[in-house]
Biotite code that builds the C-alpha atoms (Angstrom):
import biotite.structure as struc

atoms = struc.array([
    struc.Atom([206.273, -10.876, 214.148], chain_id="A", res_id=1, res_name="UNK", atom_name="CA", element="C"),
    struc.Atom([204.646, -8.145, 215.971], chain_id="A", res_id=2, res_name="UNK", atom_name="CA", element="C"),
    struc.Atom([202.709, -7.072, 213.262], chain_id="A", res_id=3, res_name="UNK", atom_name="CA", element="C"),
    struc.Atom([201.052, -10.109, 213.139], chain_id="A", res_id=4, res_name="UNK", atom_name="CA", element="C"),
    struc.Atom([200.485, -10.007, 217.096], chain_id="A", res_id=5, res_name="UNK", atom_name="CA", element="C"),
    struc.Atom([199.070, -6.016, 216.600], chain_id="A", res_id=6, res_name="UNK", atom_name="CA", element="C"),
    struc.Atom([196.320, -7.815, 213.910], chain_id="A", res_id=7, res_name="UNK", atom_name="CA", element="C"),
    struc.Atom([195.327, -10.399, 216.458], chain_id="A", res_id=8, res_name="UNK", atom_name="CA", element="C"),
    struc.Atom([195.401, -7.952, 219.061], chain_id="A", res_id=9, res_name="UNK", atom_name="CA", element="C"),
    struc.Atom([192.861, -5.597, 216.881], chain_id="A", res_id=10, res_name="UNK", atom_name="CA", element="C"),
    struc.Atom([190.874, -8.523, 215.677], chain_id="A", res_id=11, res_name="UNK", atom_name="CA", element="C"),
    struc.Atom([190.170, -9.843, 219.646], chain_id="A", res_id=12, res_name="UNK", atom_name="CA", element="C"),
    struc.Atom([189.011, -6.398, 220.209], chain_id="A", res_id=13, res_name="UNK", atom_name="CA", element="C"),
    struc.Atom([186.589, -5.913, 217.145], chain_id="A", res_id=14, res_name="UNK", atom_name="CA", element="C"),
    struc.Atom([185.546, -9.345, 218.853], chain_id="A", res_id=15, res_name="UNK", atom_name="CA", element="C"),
    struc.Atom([184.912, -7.802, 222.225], chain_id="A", res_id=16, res_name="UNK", atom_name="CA", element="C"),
    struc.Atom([182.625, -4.446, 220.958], chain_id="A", res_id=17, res_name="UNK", atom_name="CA", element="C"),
    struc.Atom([180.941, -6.670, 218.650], chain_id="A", res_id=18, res_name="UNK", atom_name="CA", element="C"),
    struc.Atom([180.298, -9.248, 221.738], chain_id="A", res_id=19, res_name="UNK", atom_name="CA", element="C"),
    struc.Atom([179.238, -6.299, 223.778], chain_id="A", res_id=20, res_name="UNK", atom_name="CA", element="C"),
    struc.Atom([176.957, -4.710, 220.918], chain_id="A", res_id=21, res_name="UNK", atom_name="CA", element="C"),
    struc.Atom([175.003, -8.247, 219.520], chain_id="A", res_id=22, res_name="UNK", atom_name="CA", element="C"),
    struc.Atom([173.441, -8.387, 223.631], chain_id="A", res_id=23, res_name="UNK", atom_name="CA", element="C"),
    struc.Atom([175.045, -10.039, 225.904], chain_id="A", res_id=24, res_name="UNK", atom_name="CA", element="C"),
    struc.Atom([172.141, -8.195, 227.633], chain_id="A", res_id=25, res_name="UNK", atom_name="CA", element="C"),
    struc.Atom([170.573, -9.994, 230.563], chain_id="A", res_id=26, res_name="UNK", atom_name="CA", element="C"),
    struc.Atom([174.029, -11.777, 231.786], chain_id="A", res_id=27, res_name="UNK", atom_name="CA", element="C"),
    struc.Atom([175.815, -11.097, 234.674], chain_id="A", res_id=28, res_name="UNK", atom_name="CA", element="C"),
    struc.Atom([178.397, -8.956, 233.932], chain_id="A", res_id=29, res_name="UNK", atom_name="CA", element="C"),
    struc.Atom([180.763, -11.014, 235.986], chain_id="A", res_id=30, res_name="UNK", atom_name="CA", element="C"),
    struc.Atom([180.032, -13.812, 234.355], chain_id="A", res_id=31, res_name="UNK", atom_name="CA", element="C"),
    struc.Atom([180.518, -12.279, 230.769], chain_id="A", res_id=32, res_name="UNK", atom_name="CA", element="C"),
    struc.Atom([184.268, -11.177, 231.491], chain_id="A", res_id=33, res_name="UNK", atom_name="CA", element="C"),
    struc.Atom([184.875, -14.321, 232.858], chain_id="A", res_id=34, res_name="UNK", atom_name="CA", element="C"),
    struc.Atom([183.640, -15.732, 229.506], chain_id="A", res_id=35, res_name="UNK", atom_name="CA", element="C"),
    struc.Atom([186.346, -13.468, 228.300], chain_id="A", res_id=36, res_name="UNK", atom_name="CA", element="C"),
    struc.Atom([189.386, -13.784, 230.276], chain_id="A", res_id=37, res_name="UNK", atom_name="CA", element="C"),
    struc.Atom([189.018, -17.841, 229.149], chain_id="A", res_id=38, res_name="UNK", atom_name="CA", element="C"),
    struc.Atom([189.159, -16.863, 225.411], chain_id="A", res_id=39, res_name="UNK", atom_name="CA", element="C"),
    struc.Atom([191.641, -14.775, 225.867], chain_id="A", res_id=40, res_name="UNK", atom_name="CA", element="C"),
    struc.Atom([194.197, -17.156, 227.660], chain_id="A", res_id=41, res_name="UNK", atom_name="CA", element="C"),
    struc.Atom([192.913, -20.126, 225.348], chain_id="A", res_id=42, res_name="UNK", atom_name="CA", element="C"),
    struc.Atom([194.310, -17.827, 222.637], chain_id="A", res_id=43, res_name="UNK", atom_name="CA", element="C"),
    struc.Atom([197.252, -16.854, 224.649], chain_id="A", res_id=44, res_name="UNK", atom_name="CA", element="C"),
    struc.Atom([198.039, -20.587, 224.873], chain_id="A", res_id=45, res_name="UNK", atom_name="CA", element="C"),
    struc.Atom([197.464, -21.304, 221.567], chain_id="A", res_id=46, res_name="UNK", atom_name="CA", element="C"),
    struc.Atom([200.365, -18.671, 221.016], chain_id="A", res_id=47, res_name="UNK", atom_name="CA", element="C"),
    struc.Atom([202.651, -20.497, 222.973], chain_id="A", res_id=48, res_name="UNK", atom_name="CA", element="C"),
    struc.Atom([201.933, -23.822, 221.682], chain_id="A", res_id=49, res_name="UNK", atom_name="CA", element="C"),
    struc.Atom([202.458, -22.993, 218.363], chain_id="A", res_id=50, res_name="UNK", atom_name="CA", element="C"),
    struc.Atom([205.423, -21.166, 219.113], chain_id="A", res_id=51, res_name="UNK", atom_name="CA", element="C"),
    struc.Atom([206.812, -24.312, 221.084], chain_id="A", res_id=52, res_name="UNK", atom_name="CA", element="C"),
    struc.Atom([207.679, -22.221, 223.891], chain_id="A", res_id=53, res_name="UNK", atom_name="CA", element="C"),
    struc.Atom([206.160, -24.067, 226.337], chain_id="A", res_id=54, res_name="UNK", atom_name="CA", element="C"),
    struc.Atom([209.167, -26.071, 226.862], chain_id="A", res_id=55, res_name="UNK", atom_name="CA", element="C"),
    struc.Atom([210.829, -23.456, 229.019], chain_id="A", res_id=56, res_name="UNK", atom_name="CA", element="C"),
    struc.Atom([207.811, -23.991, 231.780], chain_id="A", res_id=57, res_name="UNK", atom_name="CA", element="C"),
    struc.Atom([210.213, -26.645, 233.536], chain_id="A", res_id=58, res_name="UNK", atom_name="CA", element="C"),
    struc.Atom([213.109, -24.029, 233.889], chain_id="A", res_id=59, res_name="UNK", atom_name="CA", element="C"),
    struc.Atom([210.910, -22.047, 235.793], chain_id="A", res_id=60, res_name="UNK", atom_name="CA", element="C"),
    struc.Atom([211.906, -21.749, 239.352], chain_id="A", res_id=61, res_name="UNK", atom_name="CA", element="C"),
    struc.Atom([208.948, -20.601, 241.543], chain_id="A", res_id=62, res_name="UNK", atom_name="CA", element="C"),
])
């Protein structure tokens, strides 16, 4: 299984210095890795879902 996490992992990266290369010019910078940190933890969640692990949130104790 990690395998497949180190190809995601490499693939949101190429994502990232393509993002960064195509002009993203003239944007805040602030406002582009906020952009970023969203797709990232969609696709983090995603992970979970799919994994059904999000069961476990109740057992949490906080």
């Amino acid at each position: 299984m990690w395998r497949v996490y180190a190809i995601l992992s490499a693939f949101f990266a190429s994502l990232t210095a393509i993002f960064a290369k195509i002009g993203i010019t003239g944007m805040n910078s602030n406002l582009v890795t906020a952009i970023r940190s969203v797709i990232i933890l969609l696709a983090v969640w995603g992970i979970v879902l799919a994994r059904s692990k999000y069961k476990g949130i109740p057992g949490i104790d906080l």
